[in-house]
C-alpha positions as CSV (number, residue, x, y, z in Angstrom):
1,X,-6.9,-10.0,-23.3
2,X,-5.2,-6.9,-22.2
3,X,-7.0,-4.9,-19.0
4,X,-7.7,-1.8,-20.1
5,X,-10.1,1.4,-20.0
6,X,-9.8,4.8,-21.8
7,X,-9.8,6.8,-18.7
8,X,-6.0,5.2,-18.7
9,X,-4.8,5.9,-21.9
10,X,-3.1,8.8,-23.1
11,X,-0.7,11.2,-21.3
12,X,-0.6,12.0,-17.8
13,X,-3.5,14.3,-16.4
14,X,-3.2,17.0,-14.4
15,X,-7.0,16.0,-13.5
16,X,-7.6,12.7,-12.2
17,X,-10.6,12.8,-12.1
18,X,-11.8,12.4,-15.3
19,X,-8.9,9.3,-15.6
20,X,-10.6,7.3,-12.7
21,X,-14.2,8.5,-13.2
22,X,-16.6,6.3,-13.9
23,X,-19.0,7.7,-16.6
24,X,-22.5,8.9,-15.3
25,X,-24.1,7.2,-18.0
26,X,-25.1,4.3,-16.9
27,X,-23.7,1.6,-19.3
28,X,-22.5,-1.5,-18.0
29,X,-19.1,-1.6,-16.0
30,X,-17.1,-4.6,-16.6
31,X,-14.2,-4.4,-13.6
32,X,-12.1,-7.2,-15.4
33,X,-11.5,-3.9,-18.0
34,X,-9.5,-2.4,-15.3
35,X,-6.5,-3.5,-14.5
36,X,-5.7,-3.5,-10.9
37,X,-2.2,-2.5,-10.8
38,X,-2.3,0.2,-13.0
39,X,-0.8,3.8,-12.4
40,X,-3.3,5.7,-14.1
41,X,-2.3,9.6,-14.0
42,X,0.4,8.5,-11.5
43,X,4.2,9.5,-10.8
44,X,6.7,6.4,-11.9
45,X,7.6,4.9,-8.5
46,X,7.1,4.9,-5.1
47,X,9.9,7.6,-4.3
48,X,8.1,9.8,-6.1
49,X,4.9,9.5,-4.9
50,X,5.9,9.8,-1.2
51,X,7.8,12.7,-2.4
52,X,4.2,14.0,-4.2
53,X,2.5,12.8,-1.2
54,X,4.0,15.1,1.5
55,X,3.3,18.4,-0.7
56,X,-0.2,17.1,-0.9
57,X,-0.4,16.6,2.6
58,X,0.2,20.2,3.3
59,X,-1.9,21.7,1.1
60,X,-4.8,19.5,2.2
61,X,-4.5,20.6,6.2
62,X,-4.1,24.0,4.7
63,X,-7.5,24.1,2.4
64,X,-9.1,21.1,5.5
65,X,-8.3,24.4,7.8
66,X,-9.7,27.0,5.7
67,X,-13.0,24.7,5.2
68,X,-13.4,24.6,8.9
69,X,-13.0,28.2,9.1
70,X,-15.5,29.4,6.2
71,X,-18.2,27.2,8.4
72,X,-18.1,29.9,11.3
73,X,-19.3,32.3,8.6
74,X,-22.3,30.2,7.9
75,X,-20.9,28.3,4.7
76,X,-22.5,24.8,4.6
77,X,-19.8,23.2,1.9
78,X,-18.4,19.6,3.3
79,X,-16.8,16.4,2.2
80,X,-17.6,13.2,2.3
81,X,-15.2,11.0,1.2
82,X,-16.7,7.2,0.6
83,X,-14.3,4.3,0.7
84,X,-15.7,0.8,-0.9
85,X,-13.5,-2.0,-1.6
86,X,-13.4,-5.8,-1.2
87,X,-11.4,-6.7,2.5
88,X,-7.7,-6.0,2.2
89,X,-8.1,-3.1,-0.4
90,X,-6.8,-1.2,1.9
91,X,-9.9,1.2,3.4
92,X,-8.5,1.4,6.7
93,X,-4.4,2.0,5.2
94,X,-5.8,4.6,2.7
95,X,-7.5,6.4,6.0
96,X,-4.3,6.3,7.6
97,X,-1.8,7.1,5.3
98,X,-3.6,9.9,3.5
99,X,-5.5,11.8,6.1
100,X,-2.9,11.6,8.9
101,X,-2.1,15.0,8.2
102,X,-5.6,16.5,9.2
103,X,-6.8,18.2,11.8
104,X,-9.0,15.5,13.9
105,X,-11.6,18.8,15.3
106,X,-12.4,19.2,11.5
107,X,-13.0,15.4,10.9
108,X,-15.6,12.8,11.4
109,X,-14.7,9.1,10.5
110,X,-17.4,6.1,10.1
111,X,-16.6,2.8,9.8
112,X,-19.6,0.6,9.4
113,X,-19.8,-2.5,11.0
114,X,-23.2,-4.8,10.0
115,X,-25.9,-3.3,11.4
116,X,-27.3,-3.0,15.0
117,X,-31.1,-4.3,16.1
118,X,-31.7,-0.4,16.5
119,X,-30.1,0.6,12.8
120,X,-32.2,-2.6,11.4
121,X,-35.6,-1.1,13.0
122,X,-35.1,1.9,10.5
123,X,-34.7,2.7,7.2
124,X,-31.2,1.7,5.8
125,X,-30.2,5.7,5.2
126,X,-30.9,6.1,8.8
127,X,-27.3,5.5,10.3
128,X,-25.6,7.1,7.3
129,X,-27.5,10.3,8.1
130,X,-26.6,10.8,11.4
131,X,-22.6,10.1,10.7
132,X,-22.7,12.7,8.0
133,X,-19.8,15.3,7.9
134,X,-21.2,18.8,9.9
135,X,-20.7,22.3,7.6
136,X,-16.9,22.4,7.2
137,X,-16.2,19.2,8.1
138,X,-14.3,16.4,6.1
139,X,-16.0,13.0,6.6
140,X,-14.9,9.4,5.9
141,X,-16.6,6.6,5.7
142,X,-15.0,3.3,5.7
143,X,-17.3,1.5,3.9
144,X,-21.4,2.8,3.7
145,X,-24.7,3.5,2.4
146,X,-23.4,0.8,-0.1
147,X,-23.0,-1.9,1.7
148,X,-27.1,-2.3,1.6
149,X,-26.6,-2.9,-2.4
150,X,-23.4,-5.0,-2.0
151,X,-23.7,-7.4,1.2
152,X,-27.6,-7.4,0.9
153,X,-27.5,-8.5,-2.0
154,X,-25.1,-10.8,-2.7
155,X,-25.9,-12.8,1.0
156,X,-29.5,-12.2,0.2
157,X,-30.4,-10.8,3.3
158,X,-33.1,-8.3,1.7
159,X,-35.2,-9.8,-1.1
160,X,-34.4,-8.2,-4.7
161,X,-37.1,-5.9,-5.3
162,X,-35.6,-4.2,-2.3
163,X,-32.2,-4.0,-2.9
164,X,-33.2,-3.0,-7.0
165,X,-35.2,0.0,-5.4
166,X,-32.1,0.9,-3.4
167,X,-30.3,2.4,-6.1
168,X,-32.6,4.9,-7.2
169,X,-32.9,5.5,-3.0
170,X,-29.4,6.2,-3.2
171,X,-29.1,8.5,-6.1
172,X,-31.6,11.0,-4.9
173,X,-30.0,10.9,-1.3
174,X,-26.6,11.7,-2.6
175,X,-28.3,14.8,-5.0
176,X,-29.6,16.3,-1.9
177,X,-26.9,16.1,-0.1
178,X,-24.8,17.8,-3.2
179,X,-27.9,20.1,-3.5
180,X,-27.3,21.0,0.4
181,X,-23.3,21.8,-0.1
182,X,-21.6,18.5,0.5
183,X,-18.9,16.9,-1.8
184,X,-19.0,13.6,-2.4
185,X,-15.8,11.3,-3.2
186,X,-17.0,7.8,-3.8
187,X,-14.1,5.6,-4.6
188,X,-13.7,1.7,-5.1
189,X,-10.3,0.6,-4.4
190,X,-10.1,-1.8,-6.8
191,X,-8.0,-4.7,-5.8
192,X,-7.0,-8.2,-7.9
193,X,-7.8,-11.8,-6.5
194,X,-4.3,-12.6,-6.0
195,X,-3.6,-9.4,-4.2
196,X,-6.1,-10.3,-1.8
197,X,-4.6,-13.1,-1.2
198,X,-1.3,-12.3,-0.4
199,X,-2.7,-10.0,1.8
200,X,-5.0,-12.4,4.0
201,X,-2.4,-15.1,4.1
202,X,0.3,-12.4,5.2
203,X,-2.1,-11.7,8.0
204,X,-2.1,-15.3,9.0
205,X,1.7,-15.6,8.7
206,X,1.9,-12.9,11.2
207,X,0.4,-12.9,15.4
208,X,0.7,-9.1,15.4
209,X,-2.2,-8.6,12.0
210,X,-4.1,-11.7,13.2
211,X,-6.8,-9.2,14.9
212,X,-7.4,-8.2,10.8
213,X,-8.3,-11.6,10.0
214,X,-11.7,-13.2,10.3
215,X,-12.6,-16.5,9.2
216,X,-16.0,-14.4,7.4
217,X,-13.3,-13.1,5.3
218,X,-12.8,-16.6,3.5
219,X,-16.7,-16.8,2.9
220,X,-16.2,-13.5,1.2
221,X,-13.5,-14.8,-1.0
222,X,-15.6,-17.9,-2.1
223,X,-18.5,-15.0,-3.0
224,X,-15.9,-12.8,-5.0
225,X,-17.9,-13.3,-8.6
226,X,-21.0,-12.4,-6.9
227,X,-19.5,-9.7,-5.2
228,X,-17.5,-8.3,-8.0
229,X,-21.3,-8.1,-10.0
230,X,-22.6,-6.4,-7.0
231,X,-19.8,-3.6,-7.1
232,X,-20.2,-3.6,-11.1
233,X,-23.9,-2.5,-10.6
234,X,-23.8,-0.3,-8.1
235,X,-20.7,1.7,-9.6
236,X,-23.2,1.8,-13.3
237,X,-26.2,2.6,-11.1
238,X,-24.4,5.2,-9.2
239,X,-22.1,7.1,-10.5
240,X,-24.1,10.7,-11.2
241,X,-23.6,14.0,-12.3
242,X,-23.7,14.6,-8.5
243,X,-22.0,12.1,-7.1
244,X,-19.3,10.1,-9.1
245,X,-17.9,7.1,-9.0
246,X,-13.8,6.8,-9.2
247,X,-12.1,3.4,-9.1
248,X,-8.9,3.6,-7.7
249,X,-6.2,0.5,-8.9
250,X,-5.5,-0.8,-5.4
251,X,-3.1,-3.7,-6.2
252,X,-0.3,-1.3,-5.2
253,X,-0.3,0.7,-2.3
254,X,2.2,3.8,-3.1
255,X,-0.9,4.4,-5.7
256,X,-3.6,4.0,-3.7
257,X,-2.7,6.5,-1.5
258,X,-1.3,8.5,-3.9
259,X,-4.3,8.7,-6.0
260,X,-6.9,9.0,-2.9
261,X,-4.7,12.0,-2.1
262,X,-4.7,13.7,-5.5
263,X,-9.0,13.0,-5.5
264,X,-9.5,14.7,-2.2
265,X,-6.9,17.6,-3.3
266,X,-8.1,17.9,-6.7
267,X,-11.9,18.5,-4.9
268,X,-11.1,20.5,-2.3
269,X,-9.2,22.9,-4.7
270,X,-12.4,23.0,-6.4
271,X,-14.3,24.2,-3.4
272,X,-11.8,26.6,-3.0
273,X,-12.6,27.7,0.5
274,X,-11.5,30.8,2.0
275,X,-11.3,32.0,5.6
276,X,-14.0,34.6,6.1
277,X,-13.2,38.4,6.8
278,X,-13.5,40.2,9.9
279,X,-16.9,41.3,10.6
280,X,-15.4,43.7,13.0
281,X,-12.7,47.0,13.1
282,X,-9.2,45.1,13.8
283,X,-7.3,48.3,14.0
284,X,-10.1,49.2,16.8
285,X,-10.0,45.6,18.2
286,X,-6.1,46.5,18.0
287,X,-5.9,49.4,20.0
288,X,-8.4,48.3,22.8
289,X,-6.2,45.0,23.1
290,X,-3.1,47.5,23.7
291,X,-5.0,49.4,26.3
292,X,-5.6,47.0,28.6
């Protein structure tokens, strides 16, 4: 049977968004629908989406700069850009090749690990909270707030009835922080079996990517159907009005990043942040500066 989804039919978009979207609905998501090396919305090759690539990465320091700005003016907008995907999708690479362009001062990155005897005495949101993204800030996360609906469930280190309540936890934790002027880009980078791997075995094959290998990530292969239900859930469960879900064909890298790239531009345009006017007399400022 043919891997397909509607949101990757018909011509090419100028909005992404609603190609990669998951519907806020909440019907059933079947990830076998989506074919993991798909080019939804995307240019035809890899030259040309470098090419697309380095425009993008202009105009995202340029909008990332006037973000920053609009904050000293007392505007609270943000980002948060959430990055989920089974090991070797390609978190850390999309990280890298996408937001090398920004401005570090106006970015804060997260990559969480399993949680410490300190994060496990509180509530689960507790270390998400404190890595959130400041007033006109961009933050990343490599992996999140998810991970307590994904890992937790699937190695059954929470009963159910916990992880089932987490979903609704979620939800209304992501609708405040939309309500409180943050942006939320959730996407799954949505990578194949094989794919992986080629991937893990290529970081065998070579001493200098050994240090991305862990023996953990074979256990995590031999969980993949339990892990690809996880993900199924928690994209039907969560993907809101508020807070979206977009799942991002990983199987190729040129269109990983590519697409991340167009998301976060695409989002940011929406914001449309501006820097803020003088609240003082330049030509005055001006003419004391010349004085001196």
């Amino acid at each position: 049977m043919a891997k397909t989804t509607r949101k990757q039919h018909g011509p090419r978009a100028t909005d992404l968004r609603s190609l990669l979207r998951v519907p806020p609905d909440g019907e059933p998501v079947s990830l076998s629908s989506y074919d993991t090396s798909a080019k939804p919305g995307g240019p035809p090759g890899k030259v040309h989406a470098r090419a697309g690539m380095a425009g993008a990465g202009s105009r995202l320091a340029e909008l990332q700069d006037r973000l920053f700005a609009q904050s000293s003016a007392g505007d609270r907008r943000r980002l948060l850009l959430v990055l989920q995907g089974m090991d070797t999708s390609g978190k850390g690479g999309t990280v890298k090749h996408v937001l090398s362009g920004l401005n570090p001062a106006g970015c804060r990155f997260r990559a969480f690990k399993p949680p410490t005897e300190e994060e496990q005495a509180h509530h689960f949101l507790w270390r998400v909270e404190r890595s959130l993204p400041q007033p006109g800030e961009i933050g990343i996360f490599d992996r999140s707030h998810y991970e307590d609906v994904l890992v937790a469930r699937v190695r059954g280190l929470v009963p159910p009835a916990v992880w089932m309540q987490r979903y609704d936890e979620i939800n209304a934790f992501e609708r405040g922080l939309a309500e409180d002027g943050v942006t939320l880009v959730k996407v799954f980078l949505h990578i194949s079996r094989e794919e992986q791997l080629k991937r893990l075995l290529a970081r065998l094959d070579k001493p200098r990517k050994h240090w991305k290998f862990s023996p953990s990530d074979i256990d995590d292969r031999a969980l993949w159907p339990a892990f690809q239900e996880a993900y199924e859930a928690a994209l039907a469960r969560c993907s809101t009005p508020a807070a979206p879900w977009y799942v991002v064909p990983a199987d190729r890298k040129w269109y990983r990043n590519w697409a991340v790239s167009r998301l976060l531009l695409e989002h940011l345009e929406e914001i449309d942040p501006q820097y803020p006017k003088a609240d003082f007399d330049v030509e005055e400022c001006r003419k004391r500066l010349l004085e001196t």
